[in-house]
C-alpha positions in Angstrom: -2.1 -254.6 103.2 0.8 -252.5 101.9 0.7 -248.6 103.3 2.1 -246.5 100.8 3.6 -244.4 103.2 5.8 -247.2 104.4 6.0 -249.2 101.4 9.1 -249.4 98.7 8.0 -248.7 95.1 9.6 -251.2 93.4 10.0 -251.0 89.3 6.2 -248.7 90.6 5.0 -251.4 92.4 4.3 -251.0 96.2 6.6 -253.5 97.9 6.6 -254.0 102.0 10.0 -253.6 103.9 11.0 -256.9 105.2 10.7 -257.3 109.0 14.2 -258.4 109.4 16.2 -254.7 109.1 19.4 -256.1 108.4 18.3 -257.1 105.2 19.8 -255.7 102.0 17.8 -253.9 99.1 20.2 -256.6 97.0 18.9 -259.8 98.9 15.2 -257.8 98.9 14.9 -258.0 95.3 16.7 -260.7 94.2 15.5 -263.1 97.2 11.8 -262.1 98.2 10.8 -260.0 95.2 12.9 -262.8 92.4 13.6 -259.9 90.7 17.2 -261.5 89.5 18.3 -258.9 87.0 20.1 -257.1 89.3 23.3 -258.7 90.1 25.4 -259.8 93.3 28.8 -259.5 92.7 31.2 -258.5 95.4 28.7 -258.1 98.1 31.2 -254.6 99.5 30.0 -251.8 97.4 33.3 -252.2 95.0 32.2 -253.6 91.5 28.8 -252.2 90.8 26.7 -254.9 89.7 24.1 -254.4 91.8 23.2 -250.5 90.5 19.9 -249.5 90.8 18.0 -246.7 90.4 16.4 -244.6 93.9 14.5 -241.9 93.3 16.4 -241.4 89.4 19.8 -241.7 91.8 22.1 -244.5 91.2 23.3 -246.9 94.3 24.5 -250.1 95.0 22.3 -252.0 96.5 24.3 -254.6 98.5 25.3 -251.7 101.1 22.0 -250.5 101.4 19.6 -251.5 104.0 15.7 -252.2 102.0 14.4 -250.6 105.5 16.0 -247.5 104.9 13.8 -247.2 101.4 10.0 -246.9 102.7 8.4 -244.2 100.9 11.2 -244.1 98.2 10.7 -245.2 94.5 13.2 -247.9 93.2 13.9 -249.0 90.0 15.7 -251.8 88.7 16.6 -252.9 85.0 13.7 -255.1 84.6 11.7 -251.5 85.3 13.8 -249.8 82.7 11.9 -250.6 79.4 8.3 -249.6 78.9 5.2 -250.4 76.8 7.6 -249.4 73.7 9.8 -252.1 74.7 13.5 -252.0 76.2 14.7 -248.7 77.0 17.4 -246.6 75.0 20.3 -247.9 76.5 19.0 -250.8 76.3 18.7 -251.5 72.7 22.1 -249.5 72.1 24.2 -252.3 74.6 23.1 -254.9 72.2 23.8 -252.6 68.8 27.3 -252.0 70.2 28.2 -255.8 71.6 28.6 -253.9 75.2 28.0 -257.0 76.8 29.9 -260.3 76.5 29.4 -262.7 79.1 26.2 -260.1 80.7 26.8 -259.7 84.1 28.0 -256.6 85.2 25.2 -255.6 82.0 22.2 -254.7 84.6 24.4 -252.3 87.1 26.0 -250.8 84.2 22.9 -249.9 82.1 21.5 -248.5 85.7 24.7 -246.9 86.6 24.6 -245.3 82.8 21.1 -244.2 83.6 21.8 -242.4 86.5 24.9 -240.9 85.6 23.0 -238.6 82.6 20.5 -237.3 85.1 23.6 -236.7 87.2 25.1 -234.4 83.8 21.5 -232.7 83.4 21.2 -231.9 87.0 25.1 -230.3 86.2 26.8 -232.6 88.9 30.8 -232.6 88.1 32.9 -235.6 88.4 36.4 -235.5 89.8 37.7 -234.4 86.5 35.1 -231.4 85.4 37.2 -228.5 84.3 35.2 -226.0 85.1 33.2 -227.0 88.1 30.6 -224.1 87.8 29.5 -225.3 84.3 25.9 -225.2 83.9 26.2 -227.7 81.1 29.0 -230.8 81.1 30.2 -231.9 78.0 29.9 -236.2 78.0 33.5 -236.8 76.6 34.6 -240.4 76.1 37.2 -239.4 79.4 34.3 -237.9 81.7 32.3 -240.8 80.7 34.9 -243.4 81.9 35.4 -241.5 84.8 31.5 -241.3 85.6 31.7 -244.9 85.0 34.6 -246.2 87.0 32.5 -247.9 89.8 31.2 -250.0 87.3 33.6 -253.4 86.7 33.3 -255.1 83.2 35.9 -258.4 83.9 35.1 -260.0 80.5 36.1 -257.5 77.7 33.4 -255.3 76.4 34.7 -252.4 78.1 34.6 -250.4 74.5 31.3 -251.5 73.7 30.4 -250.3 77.0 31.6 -246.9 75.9 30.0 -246.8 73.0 26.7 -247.3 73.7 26.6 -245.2 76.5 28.1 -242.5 74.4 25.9 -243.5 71.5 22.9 -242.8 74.0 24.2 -239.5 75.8 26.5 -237.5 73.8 23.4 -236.3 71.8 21.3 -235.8 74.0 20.7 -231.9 75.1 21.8 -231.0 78.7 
């Protein structure tokens, strides 16, 4: 029986730790839990395609150890859309082509996710003018900034951009 209190809430269901601690929150989900949307690219942190969501904060999951998560809430892209169907973001990736061949897709919907709760919580990137800012202004540079840990290696970088910016720029901060 799963006890909350040590449990993961994965995409809000209650998910054991696995007994082995060494095991990533990466290899959790995509091995134990087949939850395959979230990618493994690099395996080191570097490329972002395994973003996912803790506790509305964005992490790569193939550095992270699924131990260290008990009582946290996770969610992954397959835990993004809702009984409306596929969230915001979602819908605008495919309006704007921001995905080609759909890999880095997951992590960078995630990433995109997290990185707007980052502007509304008034969290400055390493080029926010004014650092004391109660509100940041999502330009198309502070959004590829935001953004860098995320790789796109096929081409729909601008797509990407768009999107995300589609999604963001209007929303109030």
């Amino acid at each position: 029986m799963t006890d909350s209190a040590q449990s993961i809430r994965i995409n809000g269901t209650a998910v054991d730790p696995p007994d082995d601690p060494r095991v990533s929150l990466l290899d959790l989900l995509r091995e134990r839990l087949e939850l395959h949307g979230t990618k493994k690219g690099c395996d080191q942190g570097a490329c972002g395609a395994c973003t996912v969501l803790v506790d509305g904060e964005r992490i790569v999951s193939c550095l992270a150890l699924a131990a260290q998560y008990a009582g946290r809430d996770v969610v992954t892209i397959e835990g993004l859309a809702d009984e409306h169907g596929p969230h915001p973001l979602q819908r605008a990736f495919i309006e704007h082509d921001g995905l080609q061949c759909g890999y880095c897709t997951p992590g960078q919907i995630c990433s995109a996710v997290g990185m707007a709760a980052e502007l509304e919580r008034g969290v400055p990137s390493y080029i926010t003018a004014e650092l004391t800012a109660e509100q940041i202004a999502l330009s198309r540079d502070e959004l590829r900034e935001r953004m860098s840990g995320n790789l796109c290696r096929c081409g729909a970088h601008n797509g990407i951009v768009a999107a995300i910016a589609e999604t963001y720029e209007e929303t109030p901060r």
